[in-house]
C-alpha positions in Angstrom: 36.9 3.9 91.3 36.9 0.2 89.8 34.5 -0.8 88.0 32.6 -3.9 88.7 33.4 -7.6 87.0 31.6 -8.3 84.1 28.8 -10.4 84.5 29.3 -11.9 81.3 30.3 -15.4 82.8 26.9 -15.0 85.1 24.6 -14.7 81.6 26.7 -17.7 80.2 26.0 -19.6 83.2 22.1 -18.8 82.5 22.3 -19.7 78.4 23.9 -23.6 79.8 20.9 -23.4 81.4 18.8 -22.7 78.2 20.4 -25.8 76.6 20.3 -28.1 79.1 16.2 -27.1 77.9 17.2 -27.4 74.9 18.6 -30.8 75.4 15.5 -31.7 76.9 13.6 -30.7 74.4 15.6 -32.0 71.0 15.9 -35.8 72.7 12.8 -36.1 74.5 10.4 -34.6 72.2 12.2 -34.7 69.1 13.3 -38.1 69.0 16.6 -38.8 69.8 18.2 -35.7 68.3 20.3 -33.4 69.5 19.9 -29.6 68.1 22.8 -27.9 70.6 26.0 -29.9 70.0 26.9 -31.8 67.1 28.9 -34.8 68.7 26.3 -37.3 69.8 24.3 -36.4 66.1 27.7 -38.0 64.5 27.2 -40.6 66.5 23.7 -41.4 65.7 24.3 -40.9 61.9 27.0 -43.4 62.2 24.3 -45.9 64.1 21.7 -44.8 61.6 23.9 -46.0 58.7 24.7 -48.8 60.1 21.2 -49.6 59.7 20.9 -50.0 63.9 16.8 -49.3 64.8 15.4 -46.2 65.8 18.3 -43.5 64.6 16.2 -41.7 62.0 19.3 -40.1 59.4 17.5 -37.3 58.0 16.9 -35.8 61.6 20.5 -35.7 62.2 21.4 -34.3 58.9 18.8 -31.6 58.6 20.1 -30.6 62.7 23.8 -30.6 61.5 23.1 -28.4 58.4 20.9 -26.2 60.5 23.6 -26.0 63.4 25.9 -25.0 60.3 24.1 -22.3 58.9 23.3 -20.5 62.1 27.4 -20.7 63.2 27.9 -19.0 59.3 25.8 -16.2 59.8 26.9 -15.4 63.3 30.0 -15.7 62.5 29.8 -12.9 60.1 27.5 -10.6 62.6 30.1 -11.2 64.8 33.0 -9.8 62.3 29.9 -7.1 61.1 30.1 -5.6 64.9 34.0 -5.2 65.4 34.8 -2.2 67.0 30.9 -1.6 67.7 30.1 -2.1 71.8 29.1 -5.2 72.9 25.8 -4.7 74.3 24.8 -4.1 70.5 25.7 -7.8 69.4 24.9 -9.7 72.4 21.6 -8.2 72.0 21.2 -8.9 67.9 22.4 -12.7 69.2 19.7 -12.5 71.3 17.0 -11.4 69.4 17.7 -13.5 66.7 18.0 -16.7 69.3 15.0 -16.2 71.1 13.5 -15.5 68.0 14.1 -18.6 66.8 12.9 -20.3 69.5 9.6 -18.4 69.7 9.0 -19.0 66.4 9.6 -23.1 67.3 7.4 -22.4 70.3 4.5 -21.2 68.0 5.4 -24.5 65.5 5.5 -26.9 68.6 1.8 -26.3 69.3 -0.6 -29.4 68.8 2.8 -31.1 67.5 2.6 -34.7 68.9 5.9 -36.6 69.1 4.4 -39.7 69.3 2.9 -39.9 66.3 4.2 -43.0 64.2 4.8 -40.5 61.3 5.7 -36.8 62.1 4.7 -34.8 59.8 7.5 -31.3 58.6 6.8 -29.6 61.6 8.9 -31.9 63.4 12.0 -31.3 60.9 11.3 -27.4 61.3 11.5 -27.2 65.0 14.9 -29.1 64.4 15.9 -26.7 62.1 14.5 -23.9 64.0 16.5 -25.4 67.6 19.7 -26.0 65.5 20.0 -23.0 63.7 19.4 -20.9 67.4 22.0 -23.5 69.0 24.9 -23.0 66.0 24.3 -18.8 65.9 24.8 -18.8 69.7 27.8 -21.1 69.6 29.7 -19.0 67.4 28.9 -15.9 69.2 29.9 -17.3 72.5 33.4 -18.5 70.5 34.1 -15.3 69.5 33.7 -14.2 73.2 36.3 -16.3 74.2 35.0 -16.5 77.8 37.1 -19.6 79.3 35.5 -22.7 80.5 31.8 -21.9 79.6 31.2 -22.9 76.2 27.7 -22.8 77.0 26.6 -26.0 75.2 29.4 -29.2 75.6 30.5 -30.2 79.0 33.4 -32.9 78.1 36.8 -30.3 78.0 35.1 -29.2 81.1 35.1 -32.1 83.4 38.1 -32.4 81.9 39.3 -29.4 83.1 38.2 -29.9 86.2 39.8 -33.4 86.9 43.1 -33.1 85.1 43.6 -29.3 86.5 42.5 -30.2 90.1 45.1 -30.1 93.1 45.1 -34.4 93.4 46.8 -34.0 89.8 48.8 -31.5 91.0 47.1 -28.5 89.5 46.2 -25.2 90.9 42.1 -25.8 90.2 41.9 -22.8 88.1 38.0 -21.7 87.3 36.8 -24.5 89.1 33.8 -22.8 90.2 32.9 -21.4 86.4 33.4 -25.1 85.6 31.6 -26.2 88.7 28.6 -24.3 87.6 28.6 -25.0 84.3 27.8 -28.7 84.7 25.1 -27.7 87.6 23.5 -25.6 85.0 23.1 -27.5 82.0 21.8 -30.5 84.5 19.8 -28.0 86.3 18.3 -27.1 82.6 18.0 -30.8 81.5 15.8 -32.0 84.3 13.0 -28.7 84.1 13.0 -29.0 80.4 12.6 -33.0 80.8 9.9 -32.6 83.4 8.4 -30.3 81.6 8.5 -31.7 78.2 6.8 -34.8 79.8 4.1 -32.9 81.6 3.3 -30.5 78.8 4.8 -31.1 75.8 7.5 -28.9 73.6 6.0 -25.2 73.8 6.9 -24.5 77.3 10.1 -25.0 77.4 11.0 -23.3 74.4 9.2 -20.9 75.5 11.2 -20.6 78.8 14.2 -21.1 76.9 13.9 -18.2 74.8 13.1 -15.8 77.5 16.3 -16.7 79.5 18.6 -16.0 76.3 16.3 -12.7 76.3 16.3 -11.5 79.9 19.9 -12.6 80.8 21.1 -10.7 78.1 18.9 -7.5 78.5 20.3 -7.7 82.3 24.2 -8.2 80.6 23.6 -5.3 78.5 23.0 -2.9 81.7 26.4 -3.2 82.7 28.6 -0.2 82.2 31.3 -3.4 80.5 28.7 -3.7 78.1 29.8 -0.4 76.4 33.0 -1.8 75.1 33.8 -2.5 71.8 34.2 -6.0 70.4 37.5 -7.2 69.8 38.8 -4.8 72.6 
């Protein structure tokens, strides 16, 4: 009897969705910083330095640091649960992501982006956002899933043009890529709406109980029971 497809690409597809929230949450409410990829924070520092208005260079460095030290440590988890089945990490990954951020959730309440000033608690939720966003990049590198990365779209639509039949290419994955795209979008415009209705808590909340619920539904699978690196 075959066993069923892993529906590891399905709880990828649902964790784009989570930082398309994430997105939302780190720009909007955070002011102009991202916490889930690293590119456009480059870009920003190199605005902020240029003394251009509004780019604020200790946000960016505190999120790239964070992003940093959450990659490091899953990195190691990752090498800690070789040979271990998978359902064991993707649920440590999980914990410790939604963990995160809950705990940014709990930190988010009565925080008021607006304020001329912010006080720490506005350089904790980055840290707490980036540190979540660089553990779950690592993990899902180490999966080595192709075409969902989870958090950066521009190899992607890359993909997705340059591999398409018009450039004479057999349009491999297009609907992982296809969906990939959709979700992070899909994420970006509930965590905007609701970042603008409500503030920051929500959608972290939400955020961390997709990482949570996707995975607890990933780890049912009989897949699941293999061991990493297999």
């Amino acid at each position: 009897m075959t066993r069923p497809a892993t529906p590891l690409p399905w709880l990828l597809l649902l964790l784009s969705v989570s930082t398309g929230l994430v997105d939302a949450i780190s720009v909007l409410g955070l002011g102009k910083v991202f916490t889930a990829n690293m590119t456009g924070n480059i870009v920003f520092l190199g605005f902020a330095a240029a003394g251009t208005p509004g780019f604020a260079p200790l946000s960016y460095v505190v999120a790239i640091l964070a992003f940093m030290a959450g990659a490091l440590v899953a990195g190691r988890v990752g090498k800690g649960h070789e040979g271990l089945p998978m359902r064991r990490w993707l649920l440590v990954a999980a914990l410790v992501e939604a963990g995160l951020l809950w705990i940014a959730a709990a930190v988010a309440i009565s925080f008021d982006p607006a304020l001329p000033s912010p006080d720490g608690r506005l350089y904790a939720i980055i840290a707490l956002t980036a540190i979540a966003m660089g553990f779950r990049n690592a993990t899902i590198r180490q999966l080595k899933v192709p075409d969902l990365t989870t958090t950066v779209l521009t190899l992607t639509i890359t993909g997705l043009a340059a591999d398409s039949r018009l450039a004479g290419g057999g349009n491999p994955n297009w609907g992982r890529r296809v969906g990939s795209v959709v979700a992070i979008g899909l994420g970006a415009a509930v965590g905007a709406a609701l970042v603008m209705r409500g503030g920051l808590v929500t959608p972290l909340l939400l955020a961390g109980g997709l990482v949570l619920a996707g995975t607890l539904a990933c780890m049912a699978h009989p897949s699941a029971g293999d061991p990493v690196g297999a």
